[in-house]
Steps between C-alpha positions, in 0.01 A plus 500: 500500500436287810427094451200536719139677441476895590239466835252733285477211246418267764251726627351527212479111423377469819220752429363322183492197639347541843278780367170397711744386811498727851844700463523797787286448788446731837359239766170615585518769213560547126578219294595487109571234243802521248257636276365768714869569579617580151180649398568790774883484370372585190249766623830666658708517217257645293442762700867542631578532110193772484698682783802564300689208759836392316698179500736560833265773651493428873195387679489455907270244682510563904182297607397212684512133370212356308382352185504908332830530609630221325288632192639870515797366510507266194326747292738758578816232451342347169484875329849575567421776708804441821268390809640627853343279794484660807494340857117563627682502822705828391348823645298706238761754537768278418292365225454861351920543491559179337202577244706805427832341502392210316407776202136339523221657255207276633421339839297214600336546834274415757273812560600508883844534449437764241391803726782469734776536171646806396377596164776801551762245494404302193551800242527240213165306596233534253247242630407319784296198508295336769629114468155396670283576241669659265371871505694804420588662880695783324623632148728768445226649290127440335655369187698216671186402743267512203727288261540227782150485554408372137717194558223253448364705200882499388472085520164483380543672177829385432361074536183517377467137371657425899836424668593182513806255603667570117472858564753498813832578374770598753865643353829310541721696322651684764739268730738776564204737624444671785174345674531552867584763754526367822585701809650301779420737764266776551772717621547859388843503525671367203255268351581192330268431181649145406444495102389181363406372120279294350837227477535506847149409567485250214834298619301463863176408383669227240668382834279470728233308219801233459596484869245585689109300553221617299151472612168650443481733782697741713437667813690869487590664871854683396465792431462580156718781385805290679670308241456160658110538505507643180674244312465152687078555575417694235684552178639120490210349640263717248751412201339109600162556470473484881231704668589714737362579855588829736385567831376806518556626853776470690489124598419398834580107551119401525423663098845348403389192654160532303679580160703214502235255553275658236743604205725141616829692279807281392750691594564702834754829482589624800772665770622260724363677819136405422621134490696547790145665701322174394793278625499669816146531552352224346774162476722589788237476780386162384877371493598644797236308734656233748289192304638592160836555597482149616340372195758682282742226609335241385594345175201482285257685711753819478411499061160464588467793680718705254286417253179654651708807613589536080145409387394783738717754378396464125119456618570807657544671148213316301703179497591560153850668510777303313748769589556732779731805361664707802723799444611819668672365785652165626286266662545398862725192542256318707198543301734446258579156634166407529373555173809265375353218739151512377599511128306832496557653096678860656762660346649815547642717195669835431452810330546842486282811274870501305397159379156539403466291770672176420875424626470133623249265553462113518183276516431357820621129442869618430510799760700506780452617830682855569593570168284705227513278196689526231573774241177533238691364187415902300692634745909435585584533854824488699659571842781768531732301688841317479279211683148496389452192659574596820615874497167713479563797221214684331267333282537628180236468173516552100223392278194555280268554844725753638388888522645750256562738767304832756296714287657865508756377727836428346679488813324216657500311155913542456515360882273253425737273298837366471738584238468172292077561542386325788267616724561566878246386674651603855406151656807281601569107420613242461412203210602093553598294229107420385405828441327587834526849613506630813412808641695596805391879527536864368799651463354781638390300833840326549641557814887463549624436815790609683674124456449593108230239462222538294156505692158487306208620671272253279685189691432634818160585520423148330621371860334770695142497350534061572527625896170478720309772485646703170279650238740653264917639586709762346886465628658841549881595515546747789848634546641136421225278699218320373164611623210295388139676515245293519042529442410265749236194361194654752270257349691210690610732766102532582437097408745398778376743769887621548492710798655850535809347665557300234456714221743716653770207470420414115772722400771357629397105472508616098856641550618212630313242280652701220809506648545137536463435096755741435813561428736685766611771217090603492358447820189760584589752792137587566135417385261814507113430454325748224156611574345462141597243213772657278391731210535287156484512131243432314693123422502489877866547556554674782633879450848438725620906406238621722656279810872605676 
């Protein structure tokens, strides 16, 4: 047995106890107390246990965020049932093949997304349920659609005298369990299903509640069926007693702006990119005027202004935020440097699906600039090299976070780890004598060049995207040069009136900008300008296979 609480326990502590409280919330839409929550958990495993449903039966959820997501989900996980989250971003045809692959007998939907699935597809499917109000949109038969439609006579007869915060009972005894199935890509191919139990979960939820601020509520804008939504602004969060808060639609900065200032959360997850948009947008303009540049000089004055720049930034998100969490990507060295000066709370961490998310992490008084954090203390990590200090080798994992393995695909699972157990993570490394990882890359992005040197991409397009002009880089190997292509910023393109002439140049001035911060072994031969920002993933990295 573990030393730390199973996350169901938790979530049922936190259930008694903040029974009247707001728990799941859609801004602008449906919004349900603890109690309301596990009174509909209970409705749904009354009637999943009416069904015939069995412990490890699998049950798919491919819908938009929202307060009934995060209840589907929980009533699915808390009956032992094996949820499979879905990407909403996934097309429904996608969706149907993992629904099949994932073995799923149920599915949790959203009623639009329904009629452009292939019931053909999903032989194994014996319900499907519209997540927005929770009607039957299709049962294999009359029996099944009939049987789920008694679900509140089910409850009703069953807790006559009523339900109440005694009655909520969640099981623990099943650390070793599988609870999730979560596909990494929507990818027909050879899908990856990364399998991970109820002791995974629990080892990053008892993390995070020692390491991590708690609060009383949480603004949610990851995606949800991505690990790093899922755990750090829902299942954690909810584990407190915080209340939750999803934007609906896709957010445009004005409803962001709006959700901030009304739910004022005290905590802020997000990709580095949207920090970097704000930075560039927002902070650099100001900075960047002759009369500030000036006054940045000036002992005294200089702290003054850094301080309204900070106090601006956290205004910015309700002015309540102890902690700003960023993973998925580095973050750009000179927003980077900036947020150092001002004493802004940033830190960036790493994680991977494998891990359930966690892999390092540090709060935002200890971090330091560049690296990741340190290794989450469930987990043990290393570097594969003779030099981890300064020799980058693969960063390697073991612990009670880390995924069993692929679901129906023994291949990928033997591949996965190293002999003695670790996990591969395919990101390369290095570690300094604190603790401090950092990333330099993917193996799988590494460029070697002819000299033998090692060249990583990542490094590169930090310097690029700092140049004039640059929205976002991806640096290309092309028969042994270095091409760099490049989304122009057309936002400040358009602010400073650039002529045609002078747009025309912008490709070269970022060559040779670039060129003068690096090294002679990985010097870029040519800059090409891309018409449309780079295609991402749903954590905003961008998808580098699709660009030669």
């Amino acid at each position: 047995m573990a030393n730390y609480p199973h996350y169901l326990e938790r979530l049922q502590n936190a259930t008694r106890k903040y029974w009247d409280k707001a728990a799941l919330n859609s801004i602008g839409g449906d919004s349900f107390t603890y109690g309301q929550m596990a009174t509909q958990i209970e409705k749904f495993h009354l009637v999943f246990d009416k069904l015939g449903f069995k412990k490890g039966d699998k049950i798919a959820l491919y819908a938009r965020n929202g307060a009934r997501w995060g209840m589907s989900y929980m009533a699915v996980n808390t009956y032992e049932t094996v949820i499979v989250p879905l990407l909403a971003d996934f097309t429904p045809d996608n969706a149907s093949f993992l629904v099949n692959h994932s073995e799923s007998i149920a599915l949790f939907t959203n009623a639009d997304k329904w009629v452009k699935m292939d019931l053909a597809k999903m032989p194994n499917l014996q319900i499907a349920i519209d997540i927005d109000n929770w009607s039957c949109l299709w049962a294999k038969d009359e029996q099944t659609k009939a049987t789920y439609e008694t679900m509140d006579e089910i409850f009703d007869e069953k807790w006559q005298d009523g339900y109440g915060p005694d009655n909520v009972v969640f099981p623990t005894d099943n650390w070793e369990d599988l609870s999730t199935i979560s596909y990494t890509s929507g990818s027909t191919g050879d899908p990856k299903g990364v399998m991970l139990t109820y002791r995974n979960f629990s080892a990053n939820v008892d993390y995070s509640q020692r390491n991590v601020p708690a609060g009383d509520r949480m603004v949610s804008m990851l995606p949800m069926a991505h690990m790093y939504g899922l755990v750090i602004e829902f299942i954690y969060p909810l584990c407190n007693g915080t209340a939750i808060y999803w934007l609906g639609k896709a957010p445009t900065p004005a409803t962001l702006l709006k959700a901030f200032a009304d739910v004022k959360p005290y905590l802020l997850i997000t990709v580095p990119l949207v920090m970097e948009k704000i930075y560039k947008s927002k902070v650099k303009p100001t900075l960047d005027k002759p009369l500030v540049k000036v006054l940045l000089k000036i002992p005294g004055i200089n702290n003054i202004i850094y301080k309204k720049v900070k106090d601006g930034l956290v205004q910015a998100f309700g002015g309540e935020v102890q902690e700003f969490i960023m993973g998925g990507a580095a973050l750009n060295p000179e927003v980077e440097k900036l947020f150092k000066r001002i004493k802004f709370p940033y830190l960036v961490g790493y994680g991977m699906t494998e891990a359930c998310p966690l892999l390092a992490y540090e709060h935002w008084t200890k971090y330091v600039a560049g690296s990741c954090g340190k290794a989450v203390d469930v987990a043990t990590v290393r570097i594969d090299s003779d030099d981890p200090e300064h020799i980058a080798g693969e960063i390697q994992a073991k612990g009670e976070n880390i995924t069993i393995g692929y679901f129906k695909n023994p291949e990928a699972s033997a591949n996965a780890f190293t002999e003695d157990g670790y996990l591969r993570t395919g990101d390369l490394g290095i570690m300094d004598k604190e603790g401090n990882i950092f990333i330099k890359g993917r193996s799988k992005s590494m460029i070697l060049s002819a000299n033998g040197q090692n060249i990583y991409p990542e490094e590169l397009e930090a310097i690029i995207n700092n140049q004039p002009y640059v929205a976002e880089s991806v640096v290309v190997d092309r028969a042994g040069k270095i091409v760099a292509l490049v989304y122009l910023d057309n936002d400040a393109i358009k602010r400073d009136n650039l002529d045609s002439e002078t747009v025309s140049d912008i490709p070269e001035k970022i060559r040779m900008g670039a060129n003068r911060q690096l090294p002679g072994y990985s010097q870029i031969a040519k800059v090409e300008t891309v018409l449309t920002p780079f295609e991402k993933t749903p954590k905003m990295s961008i998808k580098r296979f699709l660009y030669k």
